[in-house]
C-alpha positions as CSV (number, residue, x, y, z in Angstrom):
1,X,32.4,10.8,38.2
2,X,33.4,12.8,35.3
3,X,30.7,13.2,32.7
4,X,31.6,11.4,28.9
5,X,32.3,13.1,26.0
6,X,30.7,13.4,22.1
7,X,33.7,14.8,20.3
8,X,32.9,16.5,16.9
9,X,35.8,16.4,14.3
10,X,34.0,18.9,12.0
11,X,33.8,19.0,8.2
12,X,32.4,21.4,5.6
13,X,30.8,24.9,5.6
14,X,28.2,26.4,8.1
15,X,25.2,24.1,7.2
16,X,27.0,21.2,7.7
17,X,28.5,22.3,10.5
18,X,25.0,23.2,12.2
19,X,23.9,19.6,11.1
20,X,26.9,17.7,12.9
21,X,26.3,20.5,16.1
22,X,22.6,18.6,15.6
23,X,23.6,15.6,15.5
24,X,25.4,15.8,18.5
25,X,22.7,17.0,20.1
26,X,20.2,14.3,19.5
27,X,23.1,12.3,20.8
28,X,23.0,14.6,24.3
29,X,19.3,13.7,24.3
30,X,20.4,10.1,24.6
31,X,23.0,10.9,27.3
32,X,21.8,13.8,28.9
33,X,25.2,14.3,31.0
34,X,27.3,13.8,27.8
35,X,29.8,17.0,26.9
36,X,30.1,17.7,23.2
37,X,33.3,19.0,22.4
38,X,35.5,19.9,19.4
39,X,33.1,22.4,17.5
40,X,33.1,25.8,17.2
41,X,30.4,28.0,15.3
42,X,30.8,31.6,15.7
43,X,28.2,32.9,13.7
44,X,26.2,31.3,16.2
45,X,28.3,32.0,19.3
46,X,28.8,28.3,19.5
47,X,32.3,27.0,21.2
48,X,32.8,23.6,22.3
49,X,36.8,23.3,22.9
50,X,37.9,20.0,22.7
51,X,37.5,17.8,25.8
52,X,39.8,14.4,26.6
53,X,37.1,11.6,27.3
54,X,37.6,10.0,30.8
55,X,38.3,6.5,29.4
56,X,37.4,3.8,26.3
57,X,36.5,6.2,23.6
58,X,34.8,4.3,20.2
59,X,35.8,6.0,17.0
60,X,32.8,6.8,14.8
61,X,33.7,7.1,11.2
62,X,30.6,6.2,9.6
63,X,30.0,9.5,7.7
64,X,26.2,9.4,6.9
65,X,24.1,6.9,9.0
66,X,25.7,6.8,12.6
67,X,23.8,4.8,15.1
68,X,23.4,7.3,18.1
69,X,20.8,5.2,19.9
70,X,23.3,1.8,20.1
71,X,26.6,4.1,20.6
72,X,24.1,6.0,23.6
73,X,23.6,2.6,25.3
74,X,27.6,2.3,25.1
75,X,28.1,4.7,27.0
76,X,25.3,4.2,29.2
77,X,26.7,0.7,30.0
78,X,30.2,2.1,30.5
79,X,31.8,0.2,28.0
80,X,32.9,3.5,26.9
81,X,33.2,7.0,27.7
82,X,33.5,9.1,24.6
83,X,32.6,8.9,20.9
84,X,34.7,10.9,18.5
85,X,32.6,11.1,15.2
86,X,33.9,12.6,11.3
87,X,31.1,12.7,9.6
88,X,27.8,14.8,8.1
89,X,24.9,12.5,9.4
90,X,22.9,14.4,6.6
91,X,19.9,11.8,8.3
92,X,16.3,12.7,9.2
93,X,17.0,9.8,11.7
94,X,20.2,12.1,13.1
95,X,18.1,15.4,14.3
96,X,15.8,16.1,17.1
97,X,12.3,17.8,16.1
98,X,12.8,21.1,14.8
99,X,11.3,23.2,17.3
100,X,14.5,21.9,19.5
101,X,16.6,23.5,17.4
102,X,14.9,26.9,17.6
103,X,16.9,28.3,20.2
104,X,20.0,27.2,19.4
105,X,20.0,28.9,15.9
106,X,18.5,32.4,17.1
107,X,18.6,35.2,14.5
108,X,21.1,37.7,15.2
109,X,19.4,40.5,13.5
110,X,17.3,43.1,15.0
111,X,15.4,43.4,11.6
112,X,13.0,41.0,9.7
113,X,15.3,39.3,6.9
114,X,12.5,37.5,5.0
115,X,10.2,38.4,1.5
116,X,6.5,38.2,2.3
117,X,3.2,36.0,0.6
118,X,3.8,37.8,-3.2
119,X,7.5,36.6,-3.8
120,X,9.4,32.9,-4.1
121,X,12.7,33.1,-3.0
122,X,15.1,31.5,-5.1
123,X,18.7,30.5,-3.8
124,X,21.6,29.2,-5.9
125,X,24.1,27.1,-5.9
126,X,27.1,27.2,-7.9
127,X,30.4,28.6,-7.0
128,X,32.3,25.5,-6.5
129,X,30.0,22.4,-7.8
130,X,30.0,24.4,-11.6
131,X,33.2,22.1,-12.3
132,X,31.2,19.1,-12.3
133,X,33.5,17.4,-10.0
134,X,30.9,16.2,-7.8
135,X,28.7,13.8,-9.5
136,X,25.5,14.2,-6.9
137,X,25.7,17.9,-6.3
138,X,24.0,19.0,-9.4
139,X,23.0,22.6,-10.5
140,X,19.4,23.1,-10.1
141,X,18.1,23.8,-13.4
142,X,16.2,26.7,-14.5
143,X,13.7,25.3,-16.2
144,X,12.8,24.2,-12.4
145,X,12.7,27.5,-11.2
146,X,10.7,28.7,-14.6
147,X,8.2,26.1,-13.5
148,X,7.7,27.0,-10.0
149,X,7.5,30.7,-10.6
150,X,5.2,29.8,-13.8
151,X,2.8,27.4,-11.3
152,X,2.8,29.9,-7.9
153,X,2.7,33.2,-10.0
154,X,4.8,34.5,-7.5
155,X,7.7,37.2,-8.1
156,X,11.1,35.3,-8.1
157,X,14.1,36.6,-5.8
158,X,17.5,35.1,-6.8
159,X,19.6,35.0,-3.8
160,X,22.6,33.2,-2.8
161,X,25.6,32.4,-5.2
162,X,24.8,34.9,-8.3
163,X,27.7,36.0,-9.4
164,X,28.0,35.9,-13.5
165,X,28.8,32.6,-14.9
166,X,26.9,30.6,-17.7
167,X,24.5,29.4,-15.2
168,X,23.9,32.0,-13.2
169,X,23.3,34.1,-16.8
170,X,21.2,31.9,-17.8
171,X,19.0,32.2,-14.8
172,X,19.4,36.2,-15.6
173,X,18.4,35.4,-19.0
174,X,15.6,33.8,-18.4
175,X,13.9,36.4,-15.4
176,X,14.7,39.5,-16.5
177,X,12.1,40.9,-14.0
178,X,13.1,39.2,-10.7
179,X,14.5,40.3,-8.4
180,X,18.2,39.2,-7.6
181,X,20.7,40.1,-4.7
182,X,24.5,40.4,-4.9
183,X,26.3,37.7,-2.9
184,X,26.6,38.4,0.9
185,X,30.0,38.3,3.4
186,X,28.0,37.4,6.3
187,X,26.1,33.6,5.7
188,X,23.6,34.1,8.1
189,X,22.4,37.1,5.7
190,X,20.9,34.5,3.1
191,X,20.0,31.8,5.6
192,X,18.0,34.1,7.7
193,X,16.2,35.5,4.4
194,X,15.5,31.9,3.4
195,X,14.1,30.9,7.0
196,X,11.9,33.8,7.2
197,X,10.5,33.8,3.7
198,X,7.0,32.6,3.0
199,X,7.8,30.7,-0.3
200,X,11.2,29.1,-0.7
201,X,12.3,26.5,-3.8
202,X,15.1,24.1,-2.5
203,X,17.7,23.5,-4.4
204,X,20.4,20.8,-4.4
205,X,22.0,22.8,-1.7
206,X,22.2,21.4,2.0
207,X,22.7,24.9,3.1
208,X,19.1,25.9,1.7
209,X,17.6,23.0,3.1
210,X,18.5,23.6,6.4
211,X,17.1,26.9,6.6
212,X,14.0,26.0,4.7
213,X,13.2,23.3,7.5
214,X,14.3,25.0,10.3
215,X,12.0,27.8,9.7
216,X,8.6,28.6,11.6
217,X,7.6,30.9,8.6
218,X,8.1,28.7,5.6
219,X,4.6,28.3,4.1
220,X,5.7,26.1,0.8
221,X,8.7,24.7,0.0
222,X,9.4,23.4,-3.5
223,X,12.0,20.7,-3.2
224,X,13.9,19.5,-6.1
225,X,14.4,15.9,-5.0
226,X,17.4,15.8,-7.2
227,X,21.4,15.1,-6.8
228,X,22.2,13.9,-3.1
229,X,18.6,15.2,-2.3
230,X,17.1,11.6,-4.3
231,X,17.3,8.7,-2.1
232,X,17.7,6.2,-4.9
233,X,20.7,8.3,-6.5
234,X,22.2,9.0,-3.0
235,X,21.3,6.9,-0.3
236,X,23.3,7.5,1.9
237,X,21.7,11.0,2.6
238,X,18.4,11.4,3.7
239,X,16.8,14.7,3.6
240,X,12.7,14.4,2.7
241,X,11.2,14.9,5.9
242,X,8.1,12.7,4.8
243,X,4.6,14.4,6.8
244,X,6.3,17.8,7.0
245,X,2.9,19.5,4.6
246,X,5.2,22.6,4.0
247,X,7.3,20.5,1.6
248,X,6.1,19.7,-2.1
249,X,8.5,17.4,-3.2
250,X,9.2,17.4,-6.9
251,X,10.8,14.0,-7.9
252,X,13.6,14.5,-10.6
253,X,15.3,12.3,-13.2
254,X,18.5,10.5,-11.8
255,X,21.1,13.0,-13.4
256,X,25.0,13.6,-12.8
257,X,27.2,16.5,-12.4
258,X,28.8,18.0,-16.1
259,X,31.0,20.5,-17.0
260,X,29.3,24.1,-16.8
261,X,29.5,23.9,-20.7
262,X,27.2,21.2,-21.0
263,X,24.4,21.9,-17.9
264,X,21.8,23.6,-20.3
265,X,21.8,21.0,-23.0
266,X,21.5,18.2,-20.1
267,X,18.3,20.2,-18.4
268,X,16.5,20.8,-21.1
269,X,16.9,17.2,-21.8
270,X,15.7,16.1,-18.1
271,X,13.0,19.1,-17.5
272,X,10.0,17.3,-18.9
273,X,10.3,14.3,-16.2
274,X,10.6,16.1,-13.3
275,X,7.1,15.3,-11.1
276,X,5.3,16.6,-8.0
277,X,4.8,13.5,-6.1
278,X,2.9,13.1,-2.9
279,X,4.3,12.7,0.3
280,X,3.0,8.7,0.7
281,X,3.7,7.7,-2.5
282,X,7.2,8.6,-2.5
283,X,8.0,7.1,0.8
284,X,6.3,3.9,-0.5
285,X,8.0,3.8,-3.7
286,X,11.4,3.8,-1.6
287,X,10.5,1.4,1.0
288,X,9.7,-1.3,-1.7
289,X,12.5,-0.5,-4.4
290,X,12.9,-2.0,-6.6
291,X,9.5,-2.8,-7.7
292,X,11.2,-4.8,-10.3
293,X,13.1,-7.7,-9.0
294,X,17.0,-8.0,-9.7
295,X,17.6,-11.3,-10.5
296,X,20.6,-13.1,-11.7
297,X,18.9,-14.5,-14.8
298,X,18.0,-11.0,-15.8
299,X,21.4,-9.9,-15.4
300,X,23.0,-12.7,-17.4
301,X,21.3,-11.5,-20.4
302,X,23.8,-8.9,-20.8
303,X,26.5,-10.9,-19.5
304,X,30.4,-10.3,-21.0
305,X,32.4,-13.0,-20.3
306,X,35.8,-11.1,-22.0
307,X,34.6,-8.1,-20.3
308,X,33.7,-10.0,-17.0
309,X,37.0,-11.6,-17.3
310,X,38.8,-9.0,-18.0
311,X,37.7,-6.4,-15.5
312,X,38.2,-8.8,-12.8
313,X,41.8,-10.2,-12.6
314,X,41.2,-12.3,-10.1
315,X,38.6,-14.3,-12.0
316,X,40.4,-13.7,-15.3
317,X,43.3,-15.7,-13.2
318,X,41.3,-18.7,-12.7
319,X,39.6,-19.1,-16.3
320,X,43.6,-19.2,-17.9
321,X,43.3,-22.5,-16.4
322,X,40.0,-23.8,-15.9
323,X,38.4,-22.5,-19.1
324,X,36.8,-19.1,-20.1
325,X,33.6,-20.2,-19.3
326,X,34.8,-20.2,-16.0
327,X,33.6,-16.3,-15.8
328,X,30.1,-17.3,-15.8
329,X,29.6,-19.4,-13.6
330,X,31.7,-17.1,-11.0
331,X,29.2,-14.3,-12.0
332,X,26.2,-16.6,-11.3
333,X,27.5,-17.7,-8.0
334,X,29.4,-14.7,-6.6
335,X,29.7,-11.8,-8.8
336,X,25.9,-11.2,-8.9
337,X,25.6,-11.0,-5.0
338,X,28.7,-9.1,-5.1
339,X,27.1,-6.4,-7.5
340,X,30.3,-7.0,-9.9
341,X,29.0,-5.6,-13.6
342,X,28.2,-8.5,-16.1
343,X,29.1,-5.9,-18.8
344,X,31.1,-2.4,-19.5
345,X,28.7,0.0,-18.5
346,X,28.5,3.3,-17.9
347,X,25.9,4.6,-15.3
348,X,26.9,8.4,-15.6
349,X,26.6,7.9,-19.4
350,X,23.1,6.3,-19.5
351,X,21.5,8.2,-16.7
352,X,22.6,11.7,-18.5
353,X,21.4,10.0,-21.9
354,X,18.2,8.9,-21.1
355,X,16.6,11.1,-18.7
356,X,13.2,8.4,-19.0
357,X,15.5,5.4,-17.4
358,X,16.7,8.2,-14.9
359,X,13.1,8.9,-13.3
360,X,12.4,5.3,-13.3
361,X,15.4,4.4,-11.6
362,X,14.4,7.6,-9.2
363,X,11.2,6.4,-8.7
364,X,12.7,2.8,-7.5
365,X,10.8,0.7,-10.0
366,X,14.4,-0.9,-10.8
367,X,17.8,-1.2,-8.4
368,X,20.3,0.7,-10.9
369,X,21.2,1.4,-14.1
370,X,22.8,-1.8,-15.1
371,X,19.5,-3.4,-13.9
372,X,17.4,-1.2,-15.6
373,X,19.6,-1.7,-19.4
374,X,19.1,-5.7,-18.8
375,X,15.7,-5.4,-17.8
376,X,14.0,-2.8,-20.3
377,X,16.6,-0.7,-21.8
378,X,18.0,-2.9,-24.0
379,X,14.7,-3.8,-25.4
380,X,14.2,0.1,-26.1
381,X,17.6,0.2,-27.9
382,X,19.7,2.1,-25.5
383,X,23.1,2.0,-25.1
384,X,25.5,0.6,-22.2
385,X,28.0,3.1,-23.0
386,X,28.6,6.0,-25.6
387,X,29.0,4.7,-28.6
């Protein structure tokens, strides 16, 4: 019988190629006789060539939270005998313990690559999210690292993407006395100093995380639980590894992505509400969100019918005969459910406006935005849009 196949079609950089190798491998521990196939990660000496699966194959497309254990039993049955995934499965759910991992992702240097008990390494991103393009992956701000490096007393070392830009000076500006390391050729040069490092602050950066967690010397690990990193901005990605003590997780303000012209004003609007928050708490807070009820009655109190009726043709459609009204009642018995907005809003807007609705959004006391204007930040006199 010829053994089934986990096909990889792989996406994205080193980190989230090691996370897909991952994933495939918690798959493998589901089918122990499974092949993967289709990914190749030299600077790990990793080379799957791709592999044609011996019969039914089920494509996986589902980016972020593929079902491994009901595709698993699939191919256990025989109803098929290959999975061919695209994806990230940025999941906690996705990866085998860590200590698994260990010996796939061996060091290749002959030298110790991380900074002792005295210093916090810092690692940046930047380089291609300082556009703003991407509305999740957000610059750490360096108020954050101030705050770390004010609370720890430790000496900072800026690693990672540091060439000059108005971030990146700004960091410069505000540590004159760190230390800070040109950017490296060779990835595994700043992944292996992260994993080896005592003290690590993880930013917004997959690639960061990664290393942080793999790591068996990573004492504390400040995480900005910010961007794609918060699970009520992104949910789709889930990344707190809840009970792992080496983590303090540091719960920010729903923000978004700007232009690199307009980061500092945004995070020294947002750097007072960032929290430490404890491990239970957090997980709690997201189990129950919202702790606030949406309810269709609280929506309606913001309802636009000309807006409602005019955003959605189709409804817009049936009120030129039946009555303006008509936009209403569609809301209360379809709309709503459908999560259709009862009024122009802007979510990007608010969230970077008021940095207060943005942590209790993060925190899950309300579902969104739009929830949180009908339910309590209209009352306060915020706006749904700039004016």
């Amino acid at each position: 019988m010829i053994a089934p196949v986990f096909h990889l079609n792989p996406m994205g950089r080193l980190a989230n190629l090691m996370i897909q190798y991952m994933v495939a491998l918690k798959f493998r521990h589901f089918v122990p006789e499974c092949r993967i196939a289709g990914i190749r990660i030299p600077e790990w000496g990793i080379h799957h060539p791709s592999i044609d699966p011996p019969g039914p194959v089920a494509m996986e497309t589902r980016e972020q939270r593929i079902d491994l254990p009901a595709l698993a039993d699939r191919m256990k049955s025989g109803a098929i005998s290959g999975v061919q995934w695209s994806g990230f499965g940025q999941r906690m759910e996705n990866f085998l313990p860590r200590e698994v991992y260990a010996g796939i992702f061996r060091s290749p240097f002959g030298r110790a690559m991380g900074f002792g008990a005295e210093y916090l390494v810092c690692p940046i991103r930047a380089e291609d999210i300082l556009d703003g393009h991407n509305r999740n992956y957000t610059l750490t701000p360096v108020e954050f690292y101030r705050d770390i490096a004010e609370m720890t007393g430790l000496m900072p070392v800026f690693i990672g993407q540091t060439a000059p830009n108005l971030y990146t000076n700004r960091i410069r500006a505000a540590f004159p006395g760190a230390i800070y390391r040109e950017p490296q050729s060779d990835p595994l040069v700043d992944f292996e100093t992260i994993r080896q490092s005592h003290n690590v602050v993880v930013p917004v950066s997959t690639y960061a995380w990664l290393a942080t967690w793999l790591s068996s010397e990573v004492r504390n690990a400040y995480m900005a639980v910010n961007g794609l990193l918060s699970p009520m901005q992104y949910p789709e990605v889930d990344l707190i590894p809840f009970g792992d003590e080496r983590f303090r997780l540091f719960l920010f303000p729903i923000n978004y992505a700007v232009e690199l012209e307009q980061h500092a004003a945004l995070h020294r609007r947002i750097a007072p509400y960032w929290r430490l928050v404890p491990h239970e708490l957090l997980r709690r807070q997201m189990m129950e969100a919202p702790r606030f009820p949406r309810t269709v009655n609280c929506m309606l109190s913001c309802f636009d019918e000309a807006f409602y009726l005019s955003e959605n043709q189709d409804v817009g459609a049936v009120a030129m005969r039946y009555g303006r009204e008509i936009g209403r009642v569609h809301y209360i018995h379809h709309g709503f459910t459908e999560r259709r907005s009862p009024l122009r809003f802007d979510p990007f807007w608010y969230a970077n406006t008021y940095p207060l609705a943005g942590y209790e959004v993060a925190q899950g006391d309300y579902a969104d935005f739009a929830h949180h204007y009908a339910a309590v930040g209209r009352a306060r006199g915020y706006l749904p849009h700039a004016p």
